[in-house]
C-alpha positions as CSV (number, residue, x, y, z in Angstrom):
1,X,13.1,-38.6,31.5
2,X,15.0,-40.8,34.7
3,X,17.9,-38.8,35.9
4,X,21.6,-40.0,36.8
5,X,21.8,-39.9,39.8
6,X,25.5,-40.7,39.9
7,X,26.0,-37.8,37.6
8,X,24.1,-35.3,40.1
9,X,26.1,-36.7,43.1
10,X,29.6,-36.7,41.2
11,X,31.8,-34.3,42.7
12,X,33.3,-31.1,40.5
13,X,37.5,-31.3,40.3
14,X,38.8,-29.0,41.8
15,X,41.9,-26.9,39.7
16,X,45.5,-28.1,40.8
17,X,45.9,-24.2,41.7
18,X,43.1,-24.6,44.5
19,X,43.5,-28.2,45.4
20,X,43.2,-29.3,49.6
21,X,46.6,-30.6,51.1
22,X,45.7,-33.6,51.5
23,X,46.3,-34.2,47.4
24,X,49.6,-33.6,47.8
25,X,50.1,-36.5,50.9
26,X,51.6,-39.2,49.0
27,X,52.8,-42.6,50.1
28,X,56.1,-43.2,50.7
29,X,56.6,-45.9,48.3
30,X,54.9,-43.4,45.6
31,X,57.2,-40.5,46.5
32,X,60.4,-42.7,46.1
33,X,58.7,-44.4,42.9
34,X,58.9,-40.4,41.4
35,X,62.9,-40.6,41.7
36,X,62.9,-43.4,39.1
37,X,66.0,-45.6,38.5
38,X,68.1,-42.9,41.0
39,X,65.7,-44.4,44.3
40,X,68.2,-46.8,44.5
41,X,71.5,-44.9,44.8
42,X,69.4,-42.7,47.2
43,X,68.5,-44.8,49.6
44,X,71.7,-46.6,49.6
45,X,74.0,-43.6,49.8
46,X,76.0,-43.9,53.2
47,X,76.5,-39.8,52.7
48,X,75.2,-38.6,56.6
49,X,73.0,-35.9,55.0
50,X,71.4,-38.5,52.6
51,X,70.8,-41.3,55.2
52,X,69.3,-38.8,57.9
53,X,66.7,-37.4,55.1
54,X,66.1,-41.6,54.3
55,X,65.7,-42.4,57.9
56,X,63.8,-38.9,58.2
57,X,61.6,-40.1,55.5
58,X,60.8,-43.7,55.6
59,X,58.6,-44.2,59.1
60,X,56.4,-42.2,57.8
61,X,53.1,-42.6,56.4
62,X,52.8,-40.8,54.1
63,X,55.1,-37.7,52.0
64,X,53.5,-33.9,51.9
65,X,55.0,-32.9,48.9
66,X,54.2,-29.0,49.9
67,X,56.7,-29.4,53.1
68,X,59.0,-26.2,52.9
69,X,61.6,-28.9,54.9
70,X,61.1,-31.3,52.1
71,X,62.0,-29.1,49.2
72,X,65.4,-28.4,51.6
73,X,65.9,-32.0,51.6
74,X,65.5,-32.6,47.8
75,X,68.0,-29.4,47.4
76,X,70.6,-31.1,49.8
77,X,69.9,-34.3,47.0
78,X,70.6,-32.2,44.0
79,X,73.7,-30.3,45.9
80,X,75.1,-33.9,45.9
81,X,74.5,-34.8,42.0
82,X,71.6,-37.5,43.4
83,X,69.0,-35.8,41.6
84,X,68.9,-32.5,39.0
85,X,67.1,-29.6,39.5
86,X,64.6,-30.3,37.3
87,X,64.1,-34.0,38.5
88,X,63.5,-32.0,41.9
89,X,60.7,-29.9,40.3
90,X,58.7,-32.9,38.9
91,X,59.1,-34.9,42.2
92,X,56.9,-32.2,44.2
93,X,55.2,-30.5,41.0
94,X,51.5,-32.2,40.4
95,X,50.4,-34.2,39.1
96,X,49.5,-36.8,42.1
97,X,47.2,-39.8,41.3
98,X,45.0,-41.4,43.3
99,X,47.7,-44.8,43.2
100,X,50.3,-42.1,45.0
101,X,48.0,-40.7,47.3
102,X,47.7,-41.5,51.1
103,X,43.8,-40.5,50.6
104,X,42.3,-42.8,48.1
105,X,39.0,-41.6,46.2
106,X,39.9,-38.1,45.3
107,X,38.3,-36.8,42.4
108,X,41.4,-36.0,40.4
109,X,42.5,-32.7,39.8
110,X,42.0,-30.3,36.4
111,X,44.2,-28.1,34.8
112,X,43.0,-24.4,34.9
């Protein structure tokens, strides 16, 4: 009987609990898609605190949603009625896709 061989060299998930860091590096774009229809008052908010984090954020390559500095940053958004609480939670909480992710190829993440 001939034997996949793509099935034999398919890599196993890993569980979201035990995933590398480099699943949570998203790309910028991707991160600011996750704030939906508020992106825009974001990243045109002339509030000093809000431009700083924008101008903090944008040069970058990609967004590491595990950053202790980034969850301060989405706090000082929430502070200012940009975002809720719970829109904060399910901008860094998974899941990431492969489209958001600076590292393309990933085998994607289970539940567990």
């Amino acid at each position: 009987m001939p034997q996949n061989i793509f099935a034999i060299n398919a890599p196993t998930p890993p569980l979201w609990s035990q995933a590398p860091a480099e699943y949570w590096f998203i790309n910028v774009g991707a991160f600011f898609d996750r704030f939906g229809a508020k992106a825009l008052a974001i990243t045109s908010s002339t509030d000093p605190q809000v431009m700083g984090a924008i101008t903090l954020i944008l040069p970058r390559m990609f967004v590491d949603l595990r950053r202790p500095d980034l969850s301060a940053i989405l706090d000082m958004l929430v502070s200012k009625g940009l975002i809720t609480a719970e829109e904060k939670t399910a901008i860094i909480s998974p899941p990431t896709t492969d489209y958001e992710r600076h590292i393309k190829g990933l085998p994607q993440p289970i539940e567990g």
